[in-house]
N, C-alpha and C positions, 0 to 999 in steps of 0.2 A: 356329766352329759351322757345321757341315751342316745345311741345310732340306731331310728325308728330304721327298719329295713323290711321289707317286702320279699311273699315266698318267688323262688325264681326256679323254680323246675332242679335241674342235675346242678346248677352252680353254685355256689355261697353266695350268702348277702356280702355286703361289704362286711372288712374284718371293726371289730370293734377297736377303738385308742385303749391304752393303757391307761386313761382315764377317763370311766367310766362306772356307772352307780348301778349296782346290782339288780337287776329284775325282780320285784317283788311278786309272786302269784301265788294265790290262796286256794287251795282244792281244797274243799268238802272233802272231811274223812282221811287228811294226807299232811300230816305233821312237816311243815316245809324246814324244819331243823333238823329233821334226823330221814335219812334213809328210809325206803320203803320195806325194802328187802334186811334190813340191818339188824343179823343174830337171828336168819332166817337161811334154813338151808335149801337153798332153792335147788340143789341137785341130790333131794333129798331119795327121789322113787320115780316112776314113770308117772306121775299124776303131776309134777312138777313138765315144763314144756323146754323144750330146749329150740334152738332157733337157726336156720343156716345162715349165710350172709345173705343172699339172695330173700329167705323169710324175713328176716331185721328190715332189710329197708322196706320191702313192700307192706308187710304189716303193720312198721308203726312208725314208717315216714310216708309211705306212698311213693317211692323213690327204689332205685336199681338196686340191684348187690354190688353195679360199678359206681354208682356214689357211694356206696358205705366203705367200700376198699380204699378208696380215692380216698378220703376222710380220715381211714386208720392211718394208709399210707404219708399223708399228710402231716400226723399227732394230732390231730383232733380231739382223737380218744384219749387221748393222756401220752407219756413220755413210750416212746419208741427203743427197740431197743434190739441187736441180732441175738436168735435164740438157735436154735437145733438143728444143723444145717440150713437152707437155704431160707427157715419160716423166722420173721419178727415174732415180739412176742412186746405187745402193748400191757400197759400198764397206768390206772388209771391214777389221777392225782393223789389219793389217798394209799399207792402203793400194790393196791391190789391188781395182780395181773386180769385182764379182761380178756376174756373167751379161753375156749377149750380145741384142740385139735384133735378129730376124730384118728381113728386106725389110719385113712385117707389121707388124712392131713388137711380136713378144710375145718375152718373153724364154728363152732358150734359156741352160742351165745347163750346164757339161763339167765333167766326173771333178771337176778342182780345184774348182771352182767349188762343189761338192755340198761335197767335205770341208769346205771353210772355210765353211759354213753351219752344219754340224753343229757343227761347233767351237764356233760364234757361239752360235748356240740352246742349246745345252749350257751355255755361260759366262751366258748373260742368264735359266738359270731356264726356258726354253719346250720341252725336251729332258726325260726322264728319263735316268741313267746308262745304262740297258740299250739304250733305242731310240738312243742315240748308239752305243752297240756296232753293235749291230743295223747301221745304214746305216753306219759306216763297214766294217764286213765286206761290205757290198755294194760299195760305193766299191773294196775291194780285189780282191774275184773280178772286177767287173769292168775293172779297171786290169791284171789278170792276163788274161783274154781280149781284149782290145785288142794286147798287148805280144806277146802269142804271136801271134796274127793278122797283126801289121805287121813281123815278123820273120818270118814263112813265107812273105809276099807279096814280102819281099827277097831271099829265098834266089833261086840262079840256079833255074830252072825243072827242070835235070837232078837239081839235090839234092832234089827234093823227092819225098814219097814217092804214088807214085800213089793218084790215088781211089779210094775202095771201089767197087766194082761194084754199085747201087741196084736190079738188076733180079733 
């Protein structure tokens, strides 16, 4: 049994039961068995994007940087856990720890790092179907202009095709 829920601004839908049938969604272009990012170095160059808290949610929820903490802080993201003085250090079901902590100390989130969130909040009920479309279509165009960016920046210099003239 599916728990149909509706988006509700800062709060979670209801939680799903522990019996419950999987979300089926098909994207054009987006193998729903395997990761998007998977065997892909998304913190490869500067042409790859990295993302603050505050960017995650506005970006690819439309939602605060204090729902995305609210949510980490919660295990949304996956299993919680204290790390290096006073910072958590989350960790996504697959093991993989999620986000990066700048010199500052705030957390900085790559391409992977966004999917397997969405993943997470989808699976725990804090996602609708469609805003999990939603950002991971973002998660993809931008994994498509990172790849074409760090491949034209590899070509030799003579293959590449001259700049437009701006004047």
């Amino acid at each position: 049994m599916t728990t149909q829920t509706q988006a509700r601004g800062a709060t979670d839908p209801p939680r799903l039961s522990a019996q419950f049938e999987p979300i089926s969604i098909t994207i054009e272009g987006i193998d729903p068995d395997q990761l998007m990012t998977a065997g892909v170095d998304t913190r490869a160059n500067d042409y790859w994007p990295t993302f603050s808290t505050g960017e995650l949610g506005k970006v690819f929820f439309g939602l605060t940087a204090h729902w995305v903490r609210d949510r980490e802080d919660l295990g949304r993201f996956g299993r919680v856990v204290p790390g290096d003085g006073d910072y958590l250090r989350v960790y996504a079901p697959d093991g993989t720890e999620i986000g990066q902590r700048t010199e500052k100390g705030a957390r900085s989130y790559s391409l992977a790092d966004v999917e397997r969130i969405v993943h997470a909040l989808l699976f725990a009920g804090s996602l609708t179907p469609e805003l999990a479309v939603d950002a991971l279509f973002i998660v993809k165009s931008r994994m498509d202009i990172a790849q074409r960016r760090t491949a034209a920046a590899q070509r030799p210099a003579q293959d590449q095709e001259p700049a437009a003239d701006l004047d």
